[in-house]
N, C-alpha and C positions, 0 to 999 in steps of 0.2 A: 587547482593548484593548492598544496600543503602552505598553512599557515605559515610556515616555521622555514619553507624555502622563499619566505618574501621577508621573512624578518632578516632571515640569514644574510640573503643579499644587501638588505639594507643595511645592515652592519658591516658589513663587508667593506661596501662602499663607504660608509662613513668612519670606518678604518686606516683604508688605503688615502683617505683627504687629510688624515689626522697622522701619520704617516710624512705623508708629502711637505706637511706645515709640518713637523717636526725635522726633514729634510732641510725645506728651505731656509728655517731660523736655525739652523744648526742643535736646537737640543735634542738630548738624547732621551731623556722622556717621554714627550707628546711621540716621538720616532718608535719607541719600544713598545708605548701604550698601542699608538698604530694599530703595529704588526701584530699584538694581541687581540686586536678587536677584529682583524680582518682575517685571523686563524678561526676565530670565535664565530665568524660571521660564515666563512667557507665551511666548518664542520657542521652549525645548524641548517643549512645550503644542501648538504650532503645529508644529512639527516631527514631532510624533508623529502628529498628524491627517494632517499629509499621508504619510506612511505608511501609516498605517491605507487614506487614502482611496487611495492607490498601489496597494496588494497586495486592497482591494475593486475596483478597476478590472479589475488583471491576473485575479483569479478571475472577473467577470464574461467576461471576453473567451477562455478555457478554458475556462468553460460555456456559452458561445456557440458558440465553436469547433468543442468536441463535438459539440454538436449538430447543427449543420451538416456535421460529417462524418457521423456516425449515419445522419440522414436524407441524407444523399446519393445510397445507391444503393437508393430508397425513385424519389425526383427520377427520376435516369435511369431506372428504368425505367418510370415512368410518361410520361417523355419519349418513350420507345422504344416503347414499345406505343401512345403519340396517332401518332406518326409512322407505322406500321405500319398502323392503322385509318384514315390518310387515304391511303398508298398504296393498302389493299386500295377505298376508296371510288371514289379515282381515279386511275387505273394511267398513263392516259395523258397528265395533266397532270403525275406524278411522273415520267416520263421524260423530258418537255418540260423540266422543272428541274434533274434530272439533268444533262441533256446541256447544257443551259446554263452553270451550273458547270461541268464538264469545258472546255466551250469557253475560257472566260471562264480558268482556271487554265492552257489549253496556252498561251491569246495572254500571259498575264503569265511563263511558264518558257521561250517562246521571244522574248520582246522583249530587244534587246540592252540590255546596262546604260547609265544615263546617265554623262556623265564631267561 
């Protein structure tokens, strides 16, 4: 828990008492001072959650991350090995693709640039 959602609260609290004694003596002072201290105490309250909820974000997304590298080269090679079991099934629709590609990449390395 954020430093700064327990100071919050604490002020908070020791706003709405300073508040209340300001209520119940009738002055408008300790009443005004209060309700500043307990604005004061609920914005640093609110401040500290979204910290909290900031640095729970950024660890979920570096425990994501990890794992997505981790498993990564888990991915490729079971990309590599489907790839590998459809050329060995069919050799000569993967050269048909092949060469398609190739074609496809000489007409776009030899078209002139647009101006």
């Amino acid at each position: 828990m954020e430093k700064d959602r327990i100071a919050g609260s604490a002020q908070d609290f020791a706003g709405k008492i300073e508040g209340t004694v300001g209520d119940i003596s009738g002055d408008a002072k300790p009443q005004a001072a209060g309700r500043v201290r307990e604005a004061t105490g609920t914005a640093q309250n609110l401040y500290g959650q979204a910290k909290d909820a900031a640095r729970e974000a950024t660890d979920a997304a570096a425990s994501y991350a990890k794992d997505a590298y981790d498993n990564s080269g888990d991915t490729f090679r079971d990309g590599s090995q489907a790839i590998a079991k459809k050329v060995q099934d069919n050799p000569l629709g993967s050269m048909l693709i092949a060469g398609g590609i190739g074609f496809a990449l000489a007409l776009l390395m030899t078209r002139p640039p647009r101006r």
